[in-house]
Each structure stands twice: as structure tokens, then as C-alpha cells.
C-alpha positions as CSV (number, residue, x, y, z in Angstrom):
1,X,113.1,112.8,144.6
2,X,116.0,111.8,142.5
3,X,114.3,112.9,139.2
4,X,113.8,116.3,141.3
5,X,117.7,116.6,142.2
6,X,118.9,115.8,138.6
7,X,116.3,118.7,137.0
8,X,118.1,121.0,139.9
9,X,121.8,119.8,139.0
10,X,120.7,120.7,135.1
11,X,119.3,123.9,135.8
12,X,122.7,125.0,137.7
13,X,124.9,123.8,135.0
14,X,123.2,126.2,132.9
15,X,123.1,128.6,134.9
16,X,127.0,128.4,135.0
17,X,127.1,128.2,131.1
18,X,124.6,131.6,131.0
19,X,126.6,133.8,133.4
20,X,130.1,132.8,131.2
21,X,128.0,134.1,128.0
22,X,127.3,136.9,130.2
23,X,130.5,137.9,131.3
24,X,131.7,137.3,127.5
25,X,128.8,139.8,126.0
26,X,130.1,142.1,128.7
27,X,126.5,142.0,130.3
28,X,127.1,141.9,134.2
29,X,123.7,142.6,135.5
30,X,122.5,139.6,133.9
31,X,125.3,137.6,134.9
32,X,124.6,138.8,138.5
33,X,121.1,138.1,138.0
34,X,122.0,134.3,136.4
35,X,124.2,134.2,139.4
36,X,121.8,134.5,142.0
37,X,119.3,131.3,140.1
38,X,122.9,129.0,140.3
39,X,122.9,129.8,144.4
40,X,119.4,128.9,144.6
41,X,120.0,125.4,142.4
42,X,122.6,124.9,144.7
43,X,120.6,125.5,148.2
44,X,118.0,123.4,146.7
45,X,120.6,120.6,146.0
46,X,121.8,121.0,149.7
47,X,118.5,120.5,151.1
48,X,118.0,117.6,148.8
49,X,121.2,115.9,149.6
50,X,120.4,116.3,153.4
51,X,116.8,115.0,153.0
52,X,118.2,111.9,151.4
53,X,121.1,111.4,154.4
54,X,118.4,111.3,156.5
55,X,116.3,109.2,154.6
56,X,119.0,106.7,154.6
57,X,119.8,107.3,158.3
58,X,116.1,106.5,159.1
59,X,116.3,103.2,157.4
60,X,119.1,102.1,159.3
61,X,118.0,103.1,162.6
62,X,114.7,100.5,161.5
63,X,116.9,98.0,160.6
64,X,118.7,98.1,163.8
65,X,115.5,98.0,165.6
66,X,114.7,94.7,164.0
67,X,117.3,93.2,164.7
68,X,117.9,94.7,168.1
């Protein structure tokens, strides 16, 4: 999963860099297009941070189980 989030975290930082060469080049639609990839990234990054929370929040809920 982490290998997953740091392919996702890449893909928006270059998204970011593309959209600046957009707006440079003067080339809006594709900057609006690039811009739309980098909200996805981030939604996916969202969803994979929130997965791991509750990952983590499953393991301690076990471990107070045990020991409970």
C-alpha cells in the first residue's frame, strides 16, 4: 500500500510541475486539464491515508482486546 501512495504522491508532484510549464507556455487548457489529474492524485492520497488510519485503528482495538 505504501509503494501505492508514494507512485500517487510522484504523479501529483508532476502534475504540479506540468500545469506551471503550462501556464508559462501560455497553454491553459492543458493546464486545466493537468489540473484536474493533480485533484485526482490527491483524492486517491486521501483515501489512502484514511485506509491506513484505520488500519492502524483496527490494530489497536486487537490489542486492547488481548489485553482486555
Amino acid at each position: 500500500m505504501e509503494h501505492h501512495a508514494i507512485e500517487e504522491r510522484k504523479c501529483a508532484h508532476t502534475c504540479l510541475y506540468r500545469m506551471e510549464e503550462c501556464l508559462v507556455e501560455g497553454n491553459l487548457d492543458e493546464a486545466e486539464r493537468t489540473a484536474f489529474d493533480f485533484l485526482k492524485s490527491i483524492r486517491e492520497l486521501k483515501k489512502l491515508q484514511k485506509a491506513k488510519e484505520n488500519r492502524e485503528q483496527g490494530v489497536l482495538v486487537e490489542r486492547v482486546a488481548k489485553i482486555g
